[in-house]
Residue, then its C-alpha position, 0 to 999 in steps of 0.5 A: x216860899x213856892x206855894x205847895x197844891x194839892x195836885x189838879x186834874x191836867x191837860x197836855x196842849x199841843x203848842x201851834x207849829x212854829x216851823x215852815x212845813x210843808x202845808x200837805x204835811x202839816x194838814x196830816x200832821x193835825x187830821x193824825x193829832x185830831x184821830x190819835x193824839x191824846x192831848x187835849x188842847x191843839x194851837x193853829x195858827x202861824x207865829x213865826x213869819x206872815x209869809x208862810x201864811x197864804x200857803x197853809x190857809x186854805x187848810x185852816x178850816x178843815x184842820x180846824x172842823x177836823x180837830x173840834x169833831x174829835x173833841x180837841x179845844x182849838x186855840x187860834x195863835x197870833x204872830x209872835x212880831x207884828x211889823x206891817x199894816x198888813x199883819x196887824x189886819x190879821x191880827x185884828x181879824x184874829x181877835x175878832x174870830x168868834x167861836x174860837x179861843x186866841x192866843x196872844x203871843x204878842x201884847x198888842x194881841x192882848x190889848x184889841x181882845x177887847x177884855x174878852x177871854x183868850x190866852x196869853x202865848x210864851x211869846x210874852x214876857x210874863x216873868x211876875x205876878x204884877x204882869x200876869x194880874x195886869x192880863x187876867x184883869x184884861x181877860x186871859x184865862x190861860x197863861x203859858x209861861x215863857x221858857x225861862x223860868x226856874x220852878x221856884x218863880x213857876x209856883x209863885x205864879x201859879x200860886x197866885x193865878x186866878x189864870x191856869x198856868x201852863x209850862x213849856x215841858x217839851x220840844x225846841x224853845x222858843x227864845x227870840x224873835x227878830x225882824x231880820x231872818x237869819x235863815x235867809x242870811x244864812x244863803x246869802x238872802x235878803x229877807x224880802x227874796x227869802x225863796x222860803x229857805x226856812x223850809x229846808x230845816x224842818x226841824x230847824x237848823x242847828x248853829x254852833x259856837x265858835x268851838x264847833x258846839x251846836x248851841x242854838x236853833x235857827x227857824x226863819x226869824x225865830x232863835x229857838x234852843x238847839x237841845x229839846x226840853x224834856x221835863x219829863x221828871x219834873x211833871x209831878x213837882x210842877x202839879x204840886x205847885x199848881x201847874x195845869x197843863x203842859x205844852x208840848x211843841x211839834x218837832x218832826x217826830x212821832x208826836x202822837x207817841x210823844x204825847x202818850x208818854x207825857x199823858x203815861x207820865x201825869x197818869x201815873x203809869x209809867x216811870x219818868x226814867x223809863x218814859x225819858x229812855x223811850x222819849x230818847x228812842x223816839x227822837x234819835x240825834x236828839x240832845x235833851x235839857x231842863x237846865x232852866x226850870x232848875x235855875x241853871x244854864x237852859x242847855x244843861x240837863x239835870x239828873x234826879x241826882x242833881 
């Protein structure tokens, strides 16, 4: 039986941005969210591909400083596939960053915290309560869970966490990552001579089946969902059932708007179906899904009527 709680105080999180953004873009997309978004927590870091990262780095600690003074938790995320020498450098340098909350997106992140406390990404596979006991004993505070999970799983979780519990509750989901880039094949590529197609789909880019059904998203290495989550309705269950802070993902929308219905929505001031109409307005050619959550196919989405 999923644990029922007495609903907590709550935090929206803007997830770090898992597309390949212009670095002057994504520079102005956080000095926005540090000024206007009401969210409490905002991840940095680069996820997808260690290629991206040189050009987005001299940014960093002004994005940073930026979101601090205007009272944002900065959380520093870590590559999701960690496959050279060089990028598990990085990522040593990363665990060892003070001052600075780390999110480990893989396990390998996890093991050099050294038991110090960071967060557990959505890139890890926290699918029961024997993982998540196994990382709070080695120092995770936090936990955001990987998309997957049908609510009933989400409460034993949550019930059972010394840890907070987030859950992914909008944008694109991050399903999988490979070593092979399939947007690169997708040009006829080679990953290695990329030109950084990835860049050309600031949203992603959409993959069909072979009925012409779009389906899936592709961003550089990364399978993502092609629908975009919304959970909109379910925010008020989740609560219940112990669930802290939700996670928002940047898509290339208003996403200072978007989180204020999310915020409207936990506040109680605003009408889930209401919110959801003006989330479709805000995201036009957007189709939108919360099949997992209910234990269904994740592309589907289902109505308060069932």
């Amino acid at each position: 039986m999923t644990k029922t709680m007495t609903p907590s105080p709550t935090s929206l999180t803007l997830g770090p941005c898992l597309f390949n953004w212009r670095p002057e873009t994504l520079r102005d997309f956080y000095f926005r969210i540090a000024d206007e978004a009401d969210v409490d927590t905002v991840c940095v870091g680069e996820v997808v591909c260690s290629k991206r990262t040189p050009f987005f780095a001299p940014f960093v600690p002004e994005v940073l400083e930026r979101l601090a003074a205007a009272g944002k938790e900065v959380v520093l995320s870590s590559l999701a596939l960690i496959m050279s020498e060089r990028e598990l450098e990085q990522a040593r340098e990363l665990a060892a960053a003070e001052g600075w909350l780390v999110e480990a997106n893989d396990v390998s992140v996890a093991a050099m915290m050294g038991g110090r406390p960071f967060v557990v990404g959505p890139m890890v596979n926290v699918y029961n309560e024997g993982t998540l006991a196994y990382l709070e004993d080695r120092g995770a505070t936090r936990a955001c869970l990987p998309a997957e999970l049908p609510a009933e799983v989400i409460g034993l979780l949550a019930g059972s966490a010394k840890a907070e519990i987030e859950v992914q509750a909008f944008g694109r989901l991050p399903l999988a990552i490979s070593a092979r880039c399939y947007h690169a094949r997708s040009r006829n590529l080679a990953k290695d001579g990329c030109q950084y197609v990835c860049a050309e789909d600031p949203d992603g880019m959409a993959v069909d089946t072979l009925d012409d059904e779009p389906f899936l998203a592709v961003n550089g290495t990364q399978t993502m969902s092609y629908h975009y989550l919304d959970l909109l309705a379910e925010l008020g269950d989740l609560r219940r059932m112990g669930v802290h802070r939700f996670r928002l993902w940047p898509q290339d929308v208003d996403m200072v708007a978007v989180a204020a219905l999310y915020r409207a929505v936990l506040a109680g001031g605003l009408d889930p179906a209401e919110a959801g109409g003006r989330l479709e307005a805000l995201c036009p050619g957007a189709e939108f899904a919360n099949g997992y959550i209910h234990g269904r196919e994740g592309h589907l989405f289902v109505d308060a009527d069932g």
